[in-house]
Phi, psi and omega in degrees: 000312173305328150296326167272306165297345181271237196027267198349283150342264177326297231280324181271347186305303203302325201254352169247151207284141180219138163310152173243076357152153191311308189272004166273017174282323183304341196304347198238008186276113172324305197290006200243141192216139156223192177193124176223126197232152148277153142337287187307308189312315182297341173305296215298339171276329175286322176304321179281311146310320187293348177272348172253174204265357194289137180345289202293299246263304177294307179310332203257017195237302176294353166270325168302322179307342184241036161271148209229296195202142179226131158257111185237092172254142197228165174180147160262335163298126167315304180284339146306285152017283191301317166318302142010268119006264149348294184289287176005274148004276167300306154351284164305334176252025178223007177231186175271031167292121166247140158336084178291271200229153164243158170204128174252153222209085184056233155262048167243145170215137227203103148251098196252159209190127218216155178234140201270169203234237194277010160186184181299332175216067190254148125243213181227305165289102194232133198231160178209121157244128159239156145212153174129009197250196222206086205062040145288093201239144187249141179077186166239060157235053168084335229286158192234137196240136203245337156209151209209134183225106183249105157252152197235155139205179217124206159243111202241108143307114196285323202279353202219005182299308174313333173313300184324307197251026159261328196279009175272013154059017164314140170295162201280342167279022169254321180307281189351314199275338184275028150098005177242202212247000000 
């Protein structure tokens, strides 16, 4: 299941319309890997989940359903990397993001950062930045990864967000260094 949706994800990213954001310059950037989802994709993933009976597979179609958007941009370049970085920065001091959590791991370092929604454990917003890492490697053509940037929006549940972000098939040293298994 987890594979038919990131297929899935990639395959409609091109054709579909998304708000627009601080962090869209990365989307065209070669040195750059991105995924960008809409609403209709996430319905329609959501539609396709609602037929099975599995636990997780149901868990993760009621955290999708209050989903707006997902933005995933990656990148092994340095000087992206520093930018990143950069925009991140500027990003935060221009929206109501506050700091949920940090985990530093060695040089990996893993920040999250929620703009708060319709209660304490709501948000509108989840932005996740890494960078540092280091002999990360994704797909199997080597590719190696140095930073990693994820905004979720929407109406986001904090109690069911893992659901979400087990079924996003991360590499397994980017779980590790965020704390999951």
């Amino acid at each position: 299941m987890k594979k038919l949706v990131v297929i899935l994800l990639v395959a409609i990213v091109p054709s579909l319309g998304f708000s627009q954001s601080i962090f869209d310059k990365y989307e065209d950037m070669d040195n750059v890997g991105s995924v960008i989802v809409n609403k209709g994709m996430i319905d329609l993933v959501s539609k396709i989940g609602e037929l099975d009976n599995d636990k997780e597979t149901r868990e993760f179609v009621e955290v999708a359903k209050g989903l707006q958007g997902v933005k995933v941009f990656m990148t092994e370049d340095e000087s992206v990397s520093m930018d990143m970085s950069k925009t991140v920065k500027q990003y935060l001091k221009s929206s109501k993001l506050e700091e949920l959590m940090r985990v530093k791991d060695k040089d990996v370092n893993v920040k999250f950062y929620v703009k708060n929604g319709k209660n304490e454990n709501h948000v509108t917003e989840l932005l996740m930045f890494v960078s540092g890492m280091e002999n990360v490697e994704i797909g199997h053509n080597g590719r190696k990864l140095e930073t990693v940037l994820v905004s979720l929006t929407g109406d986001i549940d904090l109690n069911k967000i893992g659901s979400l972000t087990n079924k996003m098939d991360l590499p397994k040293d980017l779980n590790k260094a965020g704390g999951s298994k």
